[in-house]
C-alpha angles and dihedrals in degrees: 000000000000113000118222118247123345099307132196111194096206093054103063134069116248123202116249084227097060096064092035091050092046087046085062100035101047121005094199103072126100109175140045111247114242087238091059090050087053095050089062108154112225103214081190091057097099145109116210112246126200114208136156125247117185084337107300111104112254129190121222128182121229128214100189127206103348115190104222092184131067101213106030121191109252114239134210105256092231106068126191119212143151094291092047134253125003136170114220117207097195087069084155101064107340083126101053103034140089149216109231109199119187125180111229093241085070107039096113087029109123099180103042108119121257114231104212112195133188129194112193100129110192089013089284125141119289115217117201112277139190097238080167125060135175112250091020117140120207134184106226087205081074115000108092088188094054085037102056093043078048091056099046098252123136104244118212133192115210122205119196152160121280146150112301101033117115124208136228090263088055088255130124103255092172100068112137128305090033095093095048081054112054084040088063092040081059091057103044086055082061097058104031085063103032090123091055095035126079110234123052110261084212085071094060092155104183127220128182140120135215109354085358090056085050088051092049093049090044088050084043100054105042098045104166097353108149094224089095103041090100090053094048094044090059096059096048096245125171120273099029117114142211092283110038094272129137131247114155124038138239108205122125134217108220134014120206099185130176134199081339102202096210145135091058098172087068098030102097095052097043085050089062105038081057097055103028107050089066088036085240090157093052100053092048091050090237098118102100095156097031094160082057093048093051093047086055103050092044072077097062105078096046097054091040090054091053108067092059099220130162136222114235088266098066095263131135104258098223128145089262075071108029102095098045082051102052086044094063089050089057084050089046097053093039094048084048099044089055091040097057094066137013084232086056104108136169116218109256121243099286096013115100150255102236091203117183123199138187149186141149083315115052132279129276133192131208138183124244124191113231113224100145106065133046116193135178097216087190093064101030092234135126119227111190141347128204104205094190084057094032093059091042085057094051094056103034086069096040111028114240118249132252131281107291102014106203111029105031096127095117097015115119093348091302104143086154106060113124088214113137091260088117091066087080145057129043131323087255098056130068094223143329127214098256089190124074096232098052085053097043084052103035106126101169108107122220099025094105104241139077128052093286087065100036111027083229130122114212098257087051094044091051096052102050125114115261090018106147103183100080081070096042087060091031095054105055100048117095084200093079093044099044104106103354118103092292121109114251115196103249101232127054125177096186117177125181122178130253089218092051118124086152092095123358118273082236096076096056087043090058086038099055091042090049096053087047102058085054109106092200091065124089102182139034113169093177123171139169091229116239112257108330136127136228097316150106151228090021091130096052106158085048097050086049086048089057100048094040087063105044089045081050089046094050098059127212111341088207103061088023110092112238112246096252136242098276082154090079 
C-alpha cells in the first residue's frame, strides 16, 4: 500500500482504539499499519460554533474537513453537478472528508450516537458541506440537523465519490462502488478513533434521502463484507493492512433511509410494471415508447419471483400479489397518518389534495381532485382504494420518467439523459448501460457499451472473463447483502412517499421484506410516508423518536459486545 506522505511511524500518535479495536477484529495482527497512524483523530482540532436551537444558544465544536482516507483521489478543481457548474477548492480530499460536529454537552460523552449523514442526491457525488454554521438557528420540530445536536448526538456530514465528479486527470473516480466505499472508510475512521472521538461508533445511526437513502441502505446492509477491502485498500482507509487484511469493521448500528433509490440493476423493470400494468402511462400521455415500456416490464415478474420474498401474512411476495400489496401499505399510511393526530384529515371523495411544491424559484400549490380513496375520518379508517386512479394520481402531479428511467444514457440516440448510467462503468468512459435491455438497445457508436461497440449481447458481455461490471452493480445494492454473511445493522426506519414517482413503491417494499426475513435485524419501522414526495426528514420528531428508543434498547456500547465481523 502506498503510505501518505513521508511518513515516520514512531513519530505520530496512534489511537488506543485502533489497536484494541484490530486486536477484536482480527487476532492476527501485530502492528499498527502506517495508513491508520496517519489517520490519527485531534480531539484539539476544533473551532467553537454558537447556534440556536429552539430557541436557547447552544455550542457546538467543529472538526472541519477530516480526511478519512490516507490516500484520497485528486479531484479537477471545476465540478459539474445537478445545480451547474462549481469550483471546489479541497481538490485534495473534498470528496473523502467530513465535518464532525459535537455539542458541548457531549464532548467527553462515549456512548452519545453518532448521526452520520450523507448527502449524494441522485447518487451524485457529495462535496464536503458545512451542514453547521455559526449563528445559525434550527427548529428541532424539522430540522434533523437541529434535532440530532438537541439530543445530544455527534453529527457528522459525509462527503463521498459518486457518479458525476471528475478528477484531476480528467477521468470519472466516482464510479460505483466509490461511493459505498468511502461510506465504509468513514466509518472505519470512526472506529478506528472511537477512544479519542466524542460519540460512541457502535451508535452509527445512518441519514440520507434519495440516492443518499440508497447509500445508507448499501452501507446497512454490507457492514464488514470483504468485498470491498481492495477498494478500500486503494484508497488508504483505516483498518486495512499491509496486505489487504481487515482490522477494524464497518458495520452500523442503525439505518434511517428515505425514498432509498436502490436496487438499480431492477429498477427499470419494477418502474414499468408499475406504470404500465394499470396503463397508467398511457392515460397520462407519458408513454412515448410504449412497445419499450412493455419489453421492459415483461422483466418484472421474473426478477420479483426470484427473490423469493413474503408479505407479513406468510405469503410469496410475486407480481400476481404486488399491487394489492402495495395497495394495504397506502391503507396503511393513510389509517396512521389520521390516526397521529385528531387534525389529521383525508380529502373526501371530490374534494381536493392541496399539494404545495417548491424549489430555487418559489412554491406553488395546486388542487387535485380526489377520486382514488374514500376515508371515514371519524373513524380513522379507509374505506377503498382504486390503484388504477390512485397511480394516475401519482403521476399527474409529478410527471412520470422516461423510458427506461434509470439507465437511458445510449438508448434511442439519447447521449444527454441525467439517468444514473455514468455510475458505471471504468474511470476512462463516461458511462456504460448496467441493464440488459438498455445494452441490448445502445445505438450510440463510440460510447463503449452496448452490442454496436462491442459486438457483444448482454448475456455475452456479462459473461466474459475480466467483465466488472457484474460487481459495480453488484456492490451498491443492499438486495444482494440482505441475509447473506454480511452484517446487516440490526435496526432500519425506511419511508418512502405516497406521492413519490421518483423510484417505484416496489423497491422500498422488497426492501422492507427482505430486511424482515433477516434474522440479524431487530427493527424494521418501515412506511410508506402520507402524503409526501420524493423527499426526506420531513417527520423529524418521529424519526428522533425512533432512534432515541433503539439506542435505549441497545444498552450501554460500551459494556454491550459488538456483533462481531461474521462478513470476513
Amino acid at each position: 500500500m502506498a503510505i501518505a506522505g513521508s511518513l515516520a511511524l514512531t513519530a505520530i500518535a496512534v489511537p488506543s482504539s485502533a489497536i484494541a479495536a484490530q486486536g477484536r477484529a482480527a487476532p492476527h495482527v501485530h502492528a499498527v499499519d502506517p495508513e491508520d497512524a496517519a489517520l490519527s483523530f485531534d480531539p484539539g482540532a476544533y473551532t467553537t460554533l454558537t447556534v440556536t436551537i429552539d430557541g436557547r444558544p447552544v455550542k457546538v465544536r467543529a472538526y472541519s474537513e477530516l480526511c478519512y482516507v490516507a490516500d484520497p483521489v485528486a479531484a479537477a478543481a471545476q465540478q459539474s453537478g445537478i445545480f451547474g457548474s462549481t469550483t471546489i477548492t479541497n481538490t485534495r480530499c473534498g470528496y473523502q472528508s467530513m465535518n464532525v460536529y459535537v455539542p458541548e454537552s457531549v464532548v467527553a460523552d462515549q456512548r452519545a450516537p453518532i448521526y452520520f449523514a450523507v448527502n449524494n442526491a441522485g447518487w451524485m457525488a457529495s462535496y464536503i458541506r458545512a451542514s453547521v454554521t455559526d449563528g445559525a438557528a434550527y427548529d428541532s420540530a424539522t430540522s434533523n440537523v437541529g434535532a440530532a445536536l438537541k439530543a445530544g448526538s455527534v453529527f457528522v456530514d459525509v462527503a463521498n465519490r459518486s457518479r458525476g465528479l471528475t478528477g484531476a486527470d480528467g477521468s470519472s473516480p466516482g464510479k460505483a462502488p466509490a461511493a459505498v466505499v468511502d461510506a465504509k472508510a468513514a466509518v472505519r475512521y470512526l472506529r478506528l478513533n472511537d477512544a479519542s472521538m466524542p460519540g460512541s461508533a457502535e451508535r452509527i445511526v445512518v441519514n440520507g434521502t434519495s440516492g443518499g437513502g440508497a447509500l445508507s441502505s448499501i452501507l446497512g446492509a454490507s457492514g464488514n463484507s470483504a468485498e470491498y477491502d481492495h477498494y478500500l485498500a486503494a484508497i488508504g482507509a483505516a483498518g486495512i493492512d499491509s496486505k489487504g487484511r481487515s482490522t477494524l469493521r464497518d458495520d452500523v448500528f442503525a439505518v434511517d433511509a428515505y425514498c432509498p433509490i436502490t436496487d438499480l440493476g431492477n429498477a427499470d423493470a419494477a418502474y414499468e410494471w408499475l406504470y404500465n400494468v394499470l396503463g397508467t402511462r398511457d392515460a397520462t400521455g407519458s408513454n412515448a415508447t410504449p412497445g419499450d415500456a412493455a419489453e421492459i416490464a415483461a422483466r418484472f415478474p421474473a426478477y420479483e419471483k426470484s427473490l423469493r420474498l413474503r408479505n407479513p401474512d406468510g405469503s410469496r411476495l410475486t407480481a400476481d400479489d404486488m399491487l394489492d400489496t402495495i395497495k394495504k401499505e397506502v391503507v396503511r399510511s393513510a389509517e396512521t397518518f389520521m390516526k397521529a393526530d385528531p387534525a389529521n384529515t383525508v380529502p373526501a371523495l371530490g374534494a381536493t389534495f392541496e399539494i404545495t411544491s417548491g424549489g430555487p424559484g418559489g412554491s406553488t400549490t395546486k388542487s387535485y381532485v380526489n377520486d382514488w380513496i374514500d376515508v371515514d375520518n371519524a373513524a380513522d379508517k379507509v374505506l377503498s382504494v382504486d390503484m388504477t386512479k390512485y397511480l394516475k394520481f401519482v403521476a399527474t402531479q409529478a410527471t412520470l420518467k422516461t423510458t427506461p428511467a434509470f439507465d437511458a444514457v445510449g438508448v434511442h440516440g439519447n447521449a444527454t439523459s441525467g439517468t444514473e448510467t455514468n455510475l458505471f462503468g471504468p474511470y476512462t468512459q463516461k458511462y456504460m448501460n448496467y441493464t440488459g435491455w438498455s445494452w441490448n438497445h445502445n445505438d450510440v457508436a463510440g460510447d463503449g457499451s452496448g452490442i454496436d461497440d462491442t459486438g457483444l449481447t448482454w448475456d455475452q458481455y456479462m459473461a466474459a472473463k475480466g467483465t466488472t461490471l457484474d460487481d459495480q452493480i453488484h456492490l451498491i445494492d443492499p438486495m444482494d447483502f440482505i441475509g447473506t454473511n454480511a452484517d446487516t445493522a440490526p435496526n432500519w426506519y425506511v419511508r418512502n412517499g405516497t406521492r413519490d414517482r421518483d423510484t417505484s413503491f416496489i423497491i422500498s417494499v422488497n426492501l422492507d421484506r427482505a430486511l424482515e426475513a433477516d434474522k440479524q435485524v431487530k427493527n424494521v419501522d418501515y412506511r410508506l410516508a402520507w402524503n409526501q414526495p420524493h423527499a426526506g426528514n420531513y417527520d423529524v420528531p418521529e424519526a428522533m423518536a425512533w432512534i432515541a428508543e433503539v439506542v435505549k434498547k441497545a444498552g450501554d456500547p460500551l459494556a454491550t459486545p459488538h456483533r462481531g465481523s461474521t462478513g470476513r
